[in-house]
DSSP file (Angstrom, degrees, kcal/mol; ACC not computed):
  #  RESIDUE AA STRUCTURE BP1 BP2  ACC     N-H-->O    O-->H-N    N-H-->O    O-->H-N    TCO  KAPPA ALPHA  PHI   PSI    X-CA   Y-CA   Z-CA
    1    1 A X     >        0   0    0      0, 0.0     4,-1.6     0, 0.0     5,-0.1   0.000 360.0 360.0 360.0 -23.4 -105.3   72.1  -63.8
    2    2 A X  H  >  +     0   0    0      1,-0.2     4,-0.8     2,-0.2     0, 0.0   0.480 360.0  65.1-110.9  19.0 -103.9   69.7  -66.0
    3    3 A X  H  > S+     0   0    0      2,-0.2     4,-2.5     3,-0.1     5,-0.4   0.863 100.9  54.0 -33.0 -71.0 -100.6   72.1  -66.0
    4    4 A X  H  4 S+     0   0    0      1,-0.3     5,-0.3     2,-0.3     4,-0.2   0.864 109.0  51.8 -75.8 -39.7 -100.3   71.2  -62.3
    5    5 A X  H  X S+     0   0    0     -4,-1.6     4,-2.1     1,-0.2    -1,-0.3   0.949 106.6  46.4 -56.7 -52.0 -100.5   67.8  -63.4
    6    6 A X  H  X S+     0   0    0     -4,-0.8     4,-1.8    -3,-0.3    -2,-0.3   0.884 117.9  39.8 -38.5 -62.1  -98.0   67.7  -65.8
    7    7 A X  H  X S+     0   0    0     -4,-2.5     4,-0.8     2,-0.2    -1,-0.2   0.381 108.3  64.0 -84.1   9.3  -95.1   69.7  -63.7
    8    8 A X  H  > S+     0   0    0     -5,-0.4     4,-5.6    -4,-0.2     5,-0.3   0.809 105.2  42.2 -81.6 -61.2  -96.5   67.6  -60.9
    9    9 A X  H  X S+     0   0    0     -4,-2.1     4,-2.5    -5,-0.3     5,-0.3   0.941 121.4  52.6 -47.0 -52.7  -95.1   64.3  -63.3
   10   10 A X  H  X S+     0   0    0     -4,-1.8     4,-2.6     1,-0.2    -1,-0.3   0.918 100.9  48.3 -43.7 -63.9  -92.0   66.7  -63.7
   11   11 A X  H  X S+     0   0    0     -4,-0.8     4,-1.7     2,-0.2    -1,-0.2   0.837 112.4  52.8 -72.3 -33.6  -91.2   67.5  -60.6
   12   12 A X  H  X S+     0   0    0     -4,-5.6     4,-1.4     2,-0.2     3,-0.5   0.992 113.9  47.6 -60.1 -57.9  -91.3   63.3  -59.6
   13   13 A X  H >X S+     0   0    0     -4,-2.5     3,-2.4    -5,-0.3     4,-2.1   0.969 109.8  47.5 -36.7 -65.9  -89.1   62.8  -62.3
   14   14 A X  H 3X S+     0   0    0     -4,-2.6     4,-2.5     1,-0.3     5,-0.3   0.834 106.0  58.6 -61.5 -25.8  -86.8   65.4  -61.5
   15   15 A X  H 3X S+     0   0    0     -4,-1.7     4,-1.5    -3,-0.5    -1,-0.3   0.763 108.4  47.6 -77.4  -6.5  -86.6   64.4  -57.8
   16   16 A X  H <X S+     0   0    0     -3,-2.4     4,-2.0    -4,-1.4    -1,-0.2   0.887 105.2  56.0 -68.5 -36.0  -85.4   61.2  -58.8
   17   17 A X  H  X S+     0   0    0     -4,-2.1     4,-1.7     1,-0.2     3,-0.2   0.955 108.6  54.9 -59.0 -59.7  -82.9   62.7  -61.2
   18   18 A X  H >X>S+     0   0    0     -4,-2.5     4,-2.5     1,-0.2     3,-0.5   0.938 108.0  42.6 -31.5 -63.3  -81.5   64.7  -58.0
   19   19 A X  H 3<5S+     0   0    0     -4,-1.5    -1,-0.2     1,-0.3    -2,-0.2   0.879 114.7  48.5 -97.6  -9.1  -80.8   62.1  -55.8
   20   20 A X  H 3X5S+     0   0    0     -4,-2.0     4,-1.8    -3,-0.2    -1,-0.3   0.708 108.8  55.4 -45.7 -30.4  -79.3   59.9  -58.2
   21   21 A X  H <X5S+     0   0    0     -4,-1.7     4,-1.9    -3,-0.5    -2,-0.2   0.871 112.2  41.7 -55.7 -55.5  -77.4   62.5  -59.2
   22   22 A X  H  X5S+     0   0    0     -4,-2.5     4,-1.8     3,-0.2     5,-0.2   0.587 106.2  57.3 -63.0 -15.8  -76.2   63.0  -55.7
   23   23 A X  H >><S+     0   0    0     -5,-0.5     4,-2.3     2,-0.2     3,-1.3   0.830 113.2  47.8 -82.1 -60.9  -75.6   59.2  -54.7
   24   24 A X  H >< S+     0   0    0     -4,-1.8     3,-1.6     1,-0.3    -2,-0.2   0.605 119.0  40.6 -32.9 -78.1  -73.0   59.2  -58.2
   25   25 A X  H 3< S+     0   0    0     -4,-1.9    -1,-0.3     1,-0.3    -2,-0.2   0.448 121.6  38.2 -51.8 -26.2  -71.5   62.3  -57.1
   26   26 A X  H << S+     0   0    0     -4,-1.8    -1,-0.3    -3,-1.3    -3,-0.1   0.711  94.9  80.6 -90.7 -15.6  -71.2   61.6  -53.1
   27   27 A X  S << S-     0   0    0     -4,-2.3     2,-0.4    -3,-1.6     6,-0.1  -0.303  73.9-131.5 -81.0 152.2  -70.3   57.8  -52.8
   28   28 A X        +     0   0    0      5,-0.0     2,-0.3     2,-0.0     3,-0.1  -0.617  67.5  16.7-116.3  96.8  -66.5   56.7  -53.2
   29   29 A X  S  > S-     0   0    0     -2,-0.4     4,-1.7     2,-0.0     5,-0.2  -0.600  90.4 -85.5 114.1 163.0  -65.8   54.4  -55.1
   30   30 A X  H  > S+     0   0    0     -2,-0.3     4,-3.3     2,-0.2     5,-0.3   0.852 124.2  58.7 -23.8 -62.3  -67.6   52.5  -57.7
   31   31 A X  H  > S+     0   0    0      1,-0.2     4,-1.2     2,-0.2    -1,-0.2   0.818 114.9  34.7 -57.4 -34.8  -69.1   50.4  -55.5
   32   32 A X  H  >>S+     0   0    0      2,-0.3     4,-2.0     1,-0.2     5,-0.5   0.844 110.4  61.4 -73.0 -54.3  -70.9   53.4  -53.5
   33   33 A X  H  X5S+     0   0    0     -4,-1.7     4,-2.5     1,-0.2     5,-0.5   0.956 108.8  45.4 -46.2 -43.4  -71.5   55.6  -56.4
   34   34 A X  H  X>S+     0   0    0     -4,-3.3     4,-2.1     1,-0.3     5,-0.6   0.980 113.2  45.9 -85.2 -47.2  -73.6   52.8  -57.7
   35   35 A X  H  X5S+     0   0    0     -4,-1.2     4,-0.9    -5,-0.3     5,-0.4   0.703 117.9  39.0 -40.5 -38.9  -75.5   52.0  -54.9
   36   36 A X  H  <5S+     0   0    0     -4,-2.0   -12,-0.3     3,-0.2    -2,-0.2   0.655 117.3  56.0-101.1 -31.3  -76.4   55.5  -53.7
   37   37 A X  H  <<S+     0   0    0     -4,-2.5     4,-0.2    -5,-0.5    -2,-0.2   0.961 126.4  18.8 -58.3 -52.3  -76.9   56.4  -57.4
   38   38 A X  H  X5S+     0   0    0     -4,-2.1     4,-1.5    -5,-0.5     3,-0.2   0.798 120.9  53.3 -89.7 -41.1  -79.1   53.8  -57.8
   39   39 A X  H  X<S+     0   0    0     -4,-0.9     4,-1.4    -5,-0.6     5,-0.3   0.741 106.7  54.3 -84.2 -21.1  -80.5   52.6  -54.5
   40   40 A X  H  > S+     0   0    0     -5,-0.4     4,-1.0     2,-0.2    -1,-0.2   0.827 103.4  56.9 -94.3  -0.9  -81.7   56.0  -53.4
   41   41 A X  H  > S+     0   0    0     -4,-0.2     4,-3.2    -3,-0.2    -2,-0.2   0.869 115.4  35.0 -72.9 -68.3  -83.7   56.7  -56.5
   42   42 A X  H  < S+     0   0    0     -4,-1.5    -2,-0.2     2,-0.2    -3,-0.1   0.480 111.2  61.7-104.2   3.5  -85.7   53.8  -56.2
   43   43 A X  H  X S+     0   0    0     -4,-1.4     4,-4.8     3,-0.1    -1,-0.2   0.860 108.3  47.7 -62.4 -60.0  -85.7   54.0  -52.3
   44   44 A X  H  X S+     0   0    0     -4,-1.0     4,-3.5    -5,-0.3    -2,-0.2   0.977 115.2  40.9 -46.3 -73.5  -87.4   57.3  -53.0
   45   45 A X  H >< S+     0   0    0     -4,-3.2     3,-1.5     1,-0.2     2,-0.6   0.449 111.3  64.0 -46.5-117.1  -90.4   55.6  -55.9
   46   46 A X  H 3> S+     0   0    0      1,-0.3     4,-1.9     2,-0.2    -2,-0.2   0.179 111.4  30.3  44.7 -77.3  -90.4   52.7  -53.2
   47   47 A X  H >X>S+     0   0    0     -4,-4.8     3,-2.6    -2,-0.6     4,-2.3   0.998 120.5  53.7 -63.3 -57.5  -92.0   55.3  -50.4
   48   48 A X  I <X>S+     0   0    0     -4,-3.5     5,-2.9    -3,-1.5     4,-2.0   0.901 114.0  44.6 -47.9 -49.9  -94.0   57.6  -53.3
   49   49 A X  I 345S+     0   0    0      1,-0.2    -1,-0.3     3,-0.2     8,-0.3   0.552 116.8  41.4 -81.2  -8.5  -95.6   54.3  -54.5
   50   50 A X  I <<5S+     0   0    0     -3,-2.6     8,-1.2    -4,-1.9    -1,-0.2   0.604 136.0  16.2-104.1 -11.4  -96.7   52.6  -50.7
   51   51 A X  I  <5S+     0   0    0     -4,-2.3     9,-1.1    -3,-0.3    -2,-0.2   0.619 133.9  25.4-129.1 -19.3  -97.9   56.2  -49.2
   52   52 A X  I  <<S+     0   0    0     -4,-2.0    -3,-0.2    -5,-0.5     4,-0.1   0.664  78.7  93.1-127.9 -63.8  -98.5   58.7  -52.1
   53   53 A X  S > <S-     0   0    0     -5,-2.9     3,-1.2     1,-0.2    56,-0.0  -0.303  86.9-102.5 -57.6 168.4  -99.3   57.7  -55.7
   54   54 A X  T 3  S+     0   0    0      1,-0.3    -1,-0.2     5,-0.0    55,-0.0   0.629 124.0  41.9 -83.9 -22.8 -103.1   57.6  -56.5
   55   55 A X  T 3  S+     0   0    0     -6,-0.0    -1,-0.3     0, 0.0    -2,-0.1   0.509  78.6 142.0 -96.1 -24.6 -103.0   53.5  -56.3
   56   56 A X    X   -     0   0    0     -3,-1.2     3,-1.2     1,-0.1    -6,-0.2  -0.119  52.6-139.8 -78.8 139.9 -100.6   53.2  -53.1
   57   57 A X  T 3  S+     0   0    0      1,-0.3    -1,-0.1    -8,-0.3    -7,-0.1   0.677 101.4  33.7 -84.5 -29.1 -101.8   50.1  -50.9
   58   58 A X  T 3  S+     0   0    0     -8,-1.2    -1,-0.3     2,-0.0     2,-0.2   0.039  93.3 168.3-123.8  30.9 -101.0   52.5  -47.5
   59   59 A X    <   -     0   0    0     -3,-1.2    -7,-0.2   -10,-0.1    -8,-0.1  -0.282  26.3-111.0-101.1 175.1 -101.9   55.9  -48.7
   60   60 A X        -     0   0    0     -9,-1.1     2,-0.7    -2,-0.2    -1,-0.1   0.475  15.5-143.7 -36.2 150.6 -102.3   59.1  -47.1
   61   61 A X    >   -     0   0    0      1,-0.2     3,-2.3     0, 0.0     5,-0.2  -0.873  51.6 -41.4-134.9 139.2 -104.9   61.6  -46.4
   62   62 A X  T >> S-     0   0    0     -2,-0.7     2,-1.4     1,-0.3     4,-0.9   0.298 113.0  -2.8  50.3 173.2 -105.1   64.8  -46.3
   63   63 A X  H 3> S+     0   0    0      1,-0.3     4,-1.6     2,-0.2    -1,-0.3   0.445 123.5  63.4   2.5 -31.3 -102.4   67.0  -44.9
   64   64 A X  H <> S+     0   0    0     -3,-2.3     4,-1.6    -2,-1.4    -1,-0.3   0.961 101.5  48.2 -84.4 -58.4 -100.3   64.4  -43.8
   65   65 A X  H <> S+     0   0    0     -3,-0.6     4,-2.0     2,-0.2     5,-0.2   0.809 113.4  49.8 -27.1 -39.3  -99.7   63.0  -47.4
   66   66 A X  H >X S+     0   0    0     -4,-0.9     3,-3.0     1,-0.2     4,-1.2   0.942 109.6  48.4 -64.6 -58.9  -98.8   66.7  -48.5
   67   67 A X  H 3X S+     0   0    0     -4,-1.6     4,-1.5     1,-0.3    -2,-0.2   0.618 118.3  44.8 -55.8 -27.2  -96.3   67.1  -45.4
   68   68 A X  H 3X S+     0   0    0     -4,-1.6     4,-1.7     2,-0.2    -1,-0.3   0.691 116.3  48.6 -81.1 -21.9  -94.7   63.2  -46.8
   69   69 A X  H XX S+     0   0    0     -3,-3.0     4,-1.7    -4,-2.0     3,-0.7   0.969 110.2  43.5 -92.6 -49.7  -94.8   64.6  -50.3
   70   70 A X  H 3X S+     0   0    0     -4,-1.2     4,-2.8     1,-0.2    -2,-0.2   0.861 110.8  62.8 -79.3 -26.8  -93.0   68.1  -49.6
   71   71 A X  H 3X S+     0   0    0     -4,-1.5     4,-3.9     1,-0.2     5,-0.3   0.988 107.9  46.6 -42.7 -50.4  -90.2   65.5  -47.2
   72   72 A X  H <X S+     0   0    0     -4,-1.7     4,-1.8    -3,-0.7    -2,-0.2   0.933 115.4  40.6 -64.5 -36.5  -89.5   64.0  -50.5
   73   73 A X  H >X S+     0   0    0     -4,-1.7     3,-6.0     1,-0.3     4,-1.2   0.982 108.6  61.1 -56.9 -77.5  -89.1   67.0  -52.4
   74   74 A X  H 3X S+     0   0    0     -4,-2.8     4,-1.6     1,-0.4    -1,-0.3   0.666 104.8  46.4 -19.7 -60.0  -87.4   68.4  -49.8
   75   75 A X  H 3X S+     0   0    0     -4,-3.9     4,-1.5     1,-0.3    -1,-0.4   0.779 108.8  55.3 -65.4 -17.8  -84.7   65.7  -50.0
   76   76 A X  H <X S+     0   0    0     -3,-6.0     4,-1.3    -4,-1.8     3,-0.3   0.979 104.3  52.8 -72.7 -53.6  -84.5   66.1  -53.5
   77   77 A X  H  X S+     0   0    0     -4,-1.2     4,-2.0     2,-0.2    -2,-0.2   0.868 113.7  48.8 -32.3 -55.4  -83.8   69.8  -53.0
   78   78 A X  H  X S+     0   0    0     -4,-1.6     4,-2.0     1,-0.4    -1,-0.2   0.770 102.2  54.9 -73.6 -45.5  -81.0   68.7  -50.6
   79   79 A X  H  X S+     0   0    0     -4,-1.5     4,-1.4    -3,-0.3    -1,-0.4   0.990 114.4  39.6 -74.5 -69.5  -79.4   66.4  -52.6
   80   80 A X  H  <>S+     0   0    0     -4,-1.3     5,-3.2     2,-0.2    -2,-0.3   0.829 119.4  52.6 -86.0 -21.9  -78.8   69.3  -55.8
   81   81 A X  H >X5S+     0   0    0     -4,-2.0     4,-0.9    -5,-0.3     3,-0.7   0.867 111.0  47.7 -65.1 -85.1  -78.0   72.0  -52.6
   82   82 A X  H 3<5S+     0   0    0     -4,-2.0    -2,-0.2     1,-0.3    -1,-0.2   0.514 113.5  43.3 -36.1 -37.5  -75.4   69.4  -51.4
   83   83 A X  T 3<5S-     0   0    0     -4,-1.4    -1,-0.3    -5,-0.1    -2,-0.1  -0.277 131.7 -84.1-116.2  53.1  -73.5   68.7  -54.9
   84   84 A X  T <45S+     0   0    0     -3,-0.7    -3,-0.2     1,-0.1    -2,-0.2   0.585  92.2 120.9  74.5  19.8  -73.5   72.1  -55.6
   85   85 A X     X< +     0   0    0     -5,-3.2     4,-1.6    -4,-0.9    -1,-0.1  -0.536  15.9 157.2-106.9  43.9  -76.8   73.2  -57.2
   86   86 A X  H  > S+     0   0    0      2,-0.3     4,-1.5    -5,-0.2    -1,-0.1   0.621  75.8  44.0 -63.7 -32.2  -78.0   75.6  -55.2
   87   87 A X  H  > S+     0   0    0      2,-0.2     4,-1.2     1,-0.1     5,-0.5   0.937 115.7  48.5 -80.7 -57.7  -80.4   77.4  -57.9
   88   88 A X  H >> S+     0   0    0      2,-0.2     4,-1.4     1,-0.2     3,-0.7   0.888 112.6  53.7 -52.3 -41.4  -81.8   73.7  -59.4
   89   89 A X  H >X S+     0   0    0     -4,-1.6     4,-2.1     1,-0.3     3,-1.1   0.985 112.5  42.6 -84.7 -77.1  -82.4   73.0  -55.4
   90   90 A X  H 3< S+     0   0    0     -4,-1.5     4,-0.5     1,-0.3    -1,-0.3   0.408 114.2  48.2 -43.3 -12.0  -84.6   76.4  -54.9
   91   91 A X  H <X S+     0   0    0     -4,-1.2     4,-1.5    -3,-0.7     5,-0.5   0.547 111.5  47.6 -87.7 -27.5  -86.5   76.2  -57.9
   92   92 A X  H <X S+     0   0    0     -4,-1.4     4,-3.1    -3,-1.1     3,-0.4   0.960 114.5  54.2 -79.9 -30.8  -87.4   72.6  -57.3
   93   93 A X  H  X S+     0   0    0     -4,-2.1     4,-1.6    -5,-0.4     5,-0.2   0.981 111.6  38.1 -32.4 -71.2  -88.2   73.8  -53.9
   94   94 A X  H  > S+     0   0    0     -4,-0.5     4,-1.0    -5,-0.3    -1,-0.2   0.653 117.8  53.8 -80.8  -3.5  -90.4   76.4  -54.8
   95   95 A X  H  X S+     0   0    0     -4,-1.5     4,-1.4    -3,-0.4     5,-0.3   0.894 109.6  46.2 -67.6 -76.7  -91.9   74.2  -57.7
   96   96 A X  H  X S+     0   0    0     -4,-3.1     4,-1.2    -5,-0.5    -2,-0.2   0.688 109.3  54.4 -59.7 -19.3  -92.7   71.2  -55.6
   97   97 A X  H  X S+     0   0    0     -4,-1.6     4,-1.7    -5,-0.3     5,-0.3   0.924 115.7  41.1-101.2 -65.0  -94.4   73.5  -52.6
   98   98 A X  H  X S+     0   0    0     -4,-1.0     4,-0.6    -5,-0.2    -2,-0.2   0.601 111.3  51.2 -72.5  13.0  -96.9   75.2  -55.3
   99   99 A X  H  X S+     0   0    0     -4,-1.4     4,-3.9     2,-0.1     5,-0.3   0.752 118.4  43.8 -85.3 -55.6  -97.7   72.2  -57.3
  100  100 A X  H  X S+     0   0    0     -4,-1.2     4,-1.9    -5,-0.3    -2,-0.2   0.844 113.0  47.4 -48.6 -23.6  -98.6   70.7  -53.7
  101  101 A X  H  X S+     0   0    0     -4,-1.7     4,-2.2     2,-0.2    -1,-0.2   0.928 122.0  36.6 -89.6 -49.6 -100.3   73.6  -52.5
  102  102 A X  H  X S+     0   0    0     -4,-0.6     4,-2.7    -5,-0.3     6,-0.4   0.909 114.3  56.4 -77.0 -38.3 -102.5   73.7  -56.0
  103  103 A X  H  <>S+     0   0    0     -4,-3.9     5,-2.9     1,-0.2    -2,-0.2   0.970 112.2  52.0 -41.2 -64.6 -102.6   69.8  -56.1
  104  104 A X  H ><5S+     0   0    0     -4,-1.9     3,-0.7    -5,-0.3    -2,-0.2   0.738 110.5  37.6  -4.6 -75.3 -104.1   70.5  -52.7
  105  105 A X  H 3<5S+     0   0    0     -4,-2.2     2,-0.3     1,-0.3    -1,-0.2   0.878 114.6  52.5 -86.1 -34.2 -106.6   72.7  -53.2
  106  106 A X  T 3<5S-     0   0    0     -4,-2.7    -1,-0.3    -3,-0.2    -2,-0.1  -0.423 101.0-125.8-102.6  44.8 -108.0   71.2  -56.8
  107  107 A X  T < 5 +     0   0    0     -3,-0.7     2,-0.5    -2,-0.3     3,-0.4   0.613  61.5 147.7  26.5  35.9 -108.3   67.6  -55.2
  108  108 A X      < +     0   0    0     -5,-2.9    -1,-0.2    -6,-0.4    -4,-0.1  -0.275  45.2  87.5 -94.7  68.3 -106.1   66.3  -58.0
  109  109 A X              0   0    0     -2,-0.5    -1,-0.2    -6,-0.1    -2,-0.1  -0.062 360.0 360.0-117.0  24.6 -104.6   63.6  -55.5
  110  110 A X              0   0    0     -3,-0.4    -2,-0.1   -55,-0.0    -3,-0.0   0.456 360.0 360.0-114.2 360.0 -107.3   61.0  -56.2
């Protein structure tokens, strides 16, 4: 169980990495790169920490939290599909949907 946790911590990290990753690599300019690099990264913590994390002032219950946690994933998938990462975007994929699924079932959401 405390595996699930761990690559749970993994998998947050890594969706951050993605779509920072994507903002550098899709904006043009400086000015974009750094904004979409930056600002969608912490757009992304921003939502996990008001609906999701164990603490979060508005969060979720049940089924509806997983379906907001697999969105984020999702986009994180999107973002490494979109700048050309097609394998890192299907593994994180298929990471983040059984860490939720197991998160899920062994009530480690609390």
């Amino acid at each position: 169980m405390k595996v699930n946790l761990a690559l749970r911590f993994m998998l947050e990290m890594s969706g951050l990495v993605a779509v920072s990753y994507w903002g550098f690599q899709t904006g043009s300019g400086f000015l974009m790169k750094s904004v979409l690099g930056i600002g969608s990264p912490l757009l992304m913590a921003t939502i996990w920490g008001i609906f999701i994390s164990p603490k979060a002032p508005l969060r979720g219950k049940g089924s509806g939290r997983v379906v907001l946690e697999l969105i984020i994933f999702g986009v994180a998938a999107f973002a490494l599909y979109d700048v050309g990462k097609p394998s890192l975007a299907i593994m994180l994929a298929i990471l983040a949907v059984v860490s939720s699924i197991l998160n899920h079932l062994w009530e480690q959401h609390r």
